[in-house]
N, C-alpha and C positions, 0 to 999 in steps of 0.2 A: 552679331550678324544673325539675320532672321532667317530660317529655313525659304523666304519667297525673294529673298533678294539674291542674286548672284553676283560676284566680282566682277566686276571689268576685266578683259583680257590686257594681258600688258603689251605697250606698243610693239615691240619687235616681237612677240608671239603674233600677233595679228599681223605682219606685214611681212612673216613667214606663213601663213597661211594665205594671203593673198594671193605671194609669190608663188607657189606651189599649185593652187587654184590658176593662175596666169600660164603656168606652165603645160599642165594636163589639159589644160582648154584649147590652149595654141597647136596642141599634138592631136586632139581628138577634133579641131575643127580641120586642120589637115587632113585627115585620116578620109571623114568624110567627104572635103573637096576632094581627093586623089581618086576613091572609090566611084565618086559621079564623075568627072572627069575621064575615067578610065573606061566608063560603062558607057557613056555619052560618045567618047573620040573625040572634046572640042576643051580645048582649056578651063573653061569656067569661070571668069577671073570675075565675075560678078558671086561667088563665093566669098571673095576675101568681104564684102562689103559684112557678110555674115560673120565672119573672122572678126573681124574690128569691134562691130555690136558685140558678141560674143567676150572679148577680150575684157569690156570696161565695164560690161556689167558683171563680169567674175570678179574683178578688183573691186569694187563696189560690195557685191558678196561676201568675197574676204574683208572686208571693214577695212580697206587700203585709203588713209585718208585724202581727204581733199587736197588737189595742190596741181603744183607740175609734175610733179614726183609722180603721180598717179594718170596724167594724161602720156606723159612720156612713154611709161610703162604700158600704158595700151597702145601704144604706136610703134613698142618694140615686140608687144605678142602677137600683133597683128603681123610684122614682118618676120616675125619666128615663124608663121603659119602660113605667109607667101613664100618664101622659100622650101619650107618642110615641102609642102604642097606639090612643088616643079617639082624639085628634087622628086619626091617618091613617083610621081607621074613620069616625068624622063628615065627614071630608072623602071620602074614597070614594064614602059614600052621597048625599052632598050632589051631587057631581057623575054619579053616574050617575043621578039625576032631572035634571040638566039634558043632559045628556050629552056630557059631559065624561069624558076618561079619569081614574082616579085621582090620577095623576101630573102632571097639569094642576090637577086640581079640591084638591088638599091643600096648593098654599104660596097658593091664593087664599081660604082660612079665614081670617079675622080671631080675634082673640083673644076678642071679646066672643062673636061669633056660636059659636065651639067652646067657649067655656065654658057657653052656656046649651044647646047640645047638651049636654057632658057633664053638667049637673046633672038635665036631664031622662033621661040612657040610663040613670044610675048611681043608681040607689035603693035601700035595702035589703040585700040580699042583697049584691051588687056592691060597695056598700060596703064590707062586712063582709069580702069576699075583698079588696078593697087592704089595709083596716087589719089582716089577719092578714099578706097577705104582707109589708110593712112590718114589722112586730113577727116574723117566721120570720127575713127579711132582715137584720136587725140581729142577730138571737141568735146564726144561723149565722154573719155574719161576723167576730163578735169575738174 
């Protein structure tokens, strides 16, 4: 082996770094939708579209290969980051009426109470930007 050639990585090391790139991307494009979102007052659900892009070019990144296996997977970091997303935005605003920081007031959401949040923030329009990012999310990452 020559000093200018390097190894190929082996498949499950690369689809552990994928996976992990899939991960921290779903939670930082959250972070960022929750933050405008919060600063805005209006859902944003035209973020997720960024969510989705996001998702399949870090899989792509991480050398996640071609397949279903990889459009899947960005249709499931896309929905890791539309949930994350409500979640911390419901819980944000939940806490800063009682006053509570964010970061107090978001792991004390219950499932039921953020789900009847989310059905009431997400009507219409909002829907219609998840189920496209979902459907971008998968095309791009297959």
């Amino acid at each position: 082996m020559s000093a200018t050639t390097m190894p190929a990585p082996s498949n499950s090391l690369s689809r552990t770094f994928a996976l992990g790139l899939l991960l921290l991307g779903s939670g930082g494009a959250a972070a960022a939708w929750a933050l405008l979102a919060l600063s805005l007052d209006r859902q944003c659900g035209w973020m997720a579209l960024i969510a989705a892009v996001d998702a399949a070019w870090l899989l792509r990144l991480g050398r996640m290969p071609r397949g279903a296996t990889r459009a899947l997977l960005a249709g499931a970091g896309t929905a890791l980051a539309i949930g994350l997303a409500n979640w911390w935005i419901a819980g944000a605003q939940i806490g800063q009426m009682v006053g509570l920081l964010p970061w107090d007031a978001i792991p004390r959401l219950g499932w039921s109470h953020a789900w009847t949040l989310f059905s009431l923030a997400n009507q219409g329009t909002e829907l219609a930007w998840y189920g496209l990012a979902l459907a971008v999310a998968v095309w791009t990452g297959r």
